[in-house]
C-alpha positions in Angstrom: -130.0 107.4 -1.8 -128.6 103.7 -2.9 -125.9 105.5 -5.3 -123.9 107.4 -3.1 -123.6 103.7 -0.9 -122.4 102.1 -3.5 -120.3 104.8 -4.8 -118.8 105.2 -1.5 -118.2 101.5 -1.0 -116.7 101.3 -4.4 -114.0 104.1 -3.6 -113.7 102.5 -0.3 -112.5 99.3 -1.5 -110.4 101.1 -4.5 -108.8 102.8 -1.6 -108.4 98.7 0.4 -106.8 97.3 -2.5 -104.2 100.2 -3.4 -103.4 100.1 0.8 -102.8 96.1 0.4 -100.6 96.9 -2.8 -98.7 99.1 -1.2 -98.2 96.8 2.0 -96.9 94.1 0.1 -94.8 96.4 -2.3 -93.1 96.6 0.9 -92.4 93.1 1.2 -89.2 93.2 -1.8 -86.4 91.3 -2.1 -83.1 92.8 -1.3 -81.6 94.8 -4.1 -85.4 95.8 -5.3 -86.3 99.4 -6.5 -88.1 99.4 -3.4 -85.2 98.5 -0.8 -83.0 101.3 -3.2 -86.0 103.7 -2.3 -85.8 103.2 0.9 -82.2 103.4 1.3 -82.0 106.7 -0.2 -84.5 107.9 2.5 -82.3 106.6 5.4 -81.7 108.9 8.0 -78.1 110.0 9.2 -76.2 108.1 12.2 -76.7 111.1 14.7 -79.1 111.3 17.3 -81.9 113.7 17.2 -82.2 114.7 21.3 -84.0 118.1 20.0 -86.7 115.8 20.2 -86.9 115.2 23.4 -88.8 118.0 25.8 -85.7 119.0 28.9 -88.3 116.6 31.0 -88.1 113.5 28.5 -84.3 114.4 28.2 -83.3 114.0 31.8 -85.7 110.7 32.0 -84.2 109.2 29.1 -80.1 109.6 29.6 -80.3 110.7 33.4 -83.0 107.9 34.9 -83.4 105.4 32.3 -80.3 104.4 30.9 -78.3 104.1 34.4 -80.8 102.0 35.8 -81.0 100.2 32.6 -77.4 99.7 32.5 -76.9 98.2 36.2 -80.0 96.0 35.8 -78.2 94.5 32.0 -76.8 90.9 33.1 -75.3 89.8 29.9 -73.8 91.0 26.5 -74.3 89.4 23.3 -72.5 90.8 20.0 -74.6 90.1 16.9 -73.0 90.6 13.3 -75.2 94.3 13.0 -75.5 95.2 16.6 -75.9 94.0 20.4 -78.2 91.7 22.7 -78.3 93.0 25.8 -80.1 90.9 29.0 -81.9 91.8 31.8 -83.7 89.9 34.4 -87.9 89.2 33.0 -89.8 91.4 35.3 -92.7 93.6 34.8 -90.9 96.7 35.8 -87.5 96.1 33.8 -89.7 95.1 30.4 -91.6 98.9 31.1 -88.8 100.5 31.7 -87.5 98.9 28.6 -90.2 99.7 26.5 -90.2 103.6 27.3 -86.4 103.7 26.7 -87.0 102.2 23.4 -90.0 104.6 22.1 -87.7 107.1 23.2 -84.9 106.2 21.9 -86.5 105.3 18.5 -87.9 109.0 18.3 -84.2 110.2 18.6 -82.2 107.4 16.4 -84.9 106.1 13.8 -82.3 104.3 12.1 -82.1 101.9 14.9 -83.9 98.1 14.8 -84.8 98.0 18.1 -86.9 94.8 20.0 -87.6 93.2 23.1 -87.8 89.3 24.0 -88.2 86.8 26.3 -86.8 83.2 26.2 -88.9 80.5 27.0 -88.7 78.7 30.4 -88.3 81.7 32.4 -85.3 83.0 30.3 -83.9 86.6 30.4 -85.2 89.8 28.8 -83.1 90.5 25.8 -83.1 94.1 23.9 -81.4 93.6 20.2 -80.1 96.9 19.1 -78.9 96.9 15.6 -79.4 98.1 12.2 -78.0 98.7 9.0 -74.0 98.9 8.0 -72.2 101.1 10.1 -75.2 100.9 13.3 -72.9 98.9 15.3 -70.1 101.3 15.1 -72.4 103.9 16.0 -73.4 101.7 19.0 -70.0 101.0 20.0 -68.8 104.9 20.2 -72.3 106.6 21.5 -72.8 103.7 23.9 -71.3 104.2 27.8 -68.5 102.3 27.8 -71.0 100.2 30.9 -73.1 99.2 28.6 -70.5 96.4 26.7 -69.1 94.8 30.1 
């Protein structure tokens, strides 16, 4: 009965170390077979709406991005994308947060986050990417969203 513990255990921590190398595989410099890997697998700029059910469609361009867009209070162009403000409520950070799950199921090629400055600063969603994301921003974007 003690065997197949051990051998278990031993496969289980084979299977630990070959998960930690991979993780940290992941962890390249710039210019690495890994980051040329990964670049080869880079999706298209063109959002993916078949994604969305007709329900999460409506929610995400119809509901969520208007009120998302009047709530934004300030701009900010970064060298790969845009900083976008909004006041730091509880409300405005979930409707944030569901925008952005959706909006990464459509455009996986986005770098999306969310922030808060200290001292009671704004909410801040960075949108940006790799080459070529910002210009993709810029055109799919409602004009709105940059004033």
């Amino acid at each position: 009965m003690k065997l197949p513990v051990v051998i278990g255990a031993v496969f289980a921590l084979i299977g630990a170390l070959a998960l930690a190398r991979t993780a940290f595989a992941g962890t390249r410099a710039v210019g690495s077979p890994a980051t040329s890997a990964r670049s080869a697998q880079e999706t298209p700029f063109a959002c993916n709406v078949s994604v969305f059910t007709p329900a999460m469609r409506k929610r995400h361009f119809e509901e969520l991005g208007p009120r998302l867009r009047l709530a934004r209070t300030a701009v900010r162009e970064l060298p790969d994308g845009y900083e976008f403000a909004f006041g730091a409520d509880s409300s405005t950070y979930q409707m944030l947060s569901e925008w952005i799950f959706q909006e990464r199921s459509c455009c996986p090629f986005f770098d999306l986050s969310l922030r808060l400055d200290r001292e009671s600063g704004p909410l801040w969603l960075r949108l940006g990417g790799r080459p070529g994301v910002k210009e993709f921003i810029r055109a799919e974007f409602p004009p709105g969203w940059f004033k």
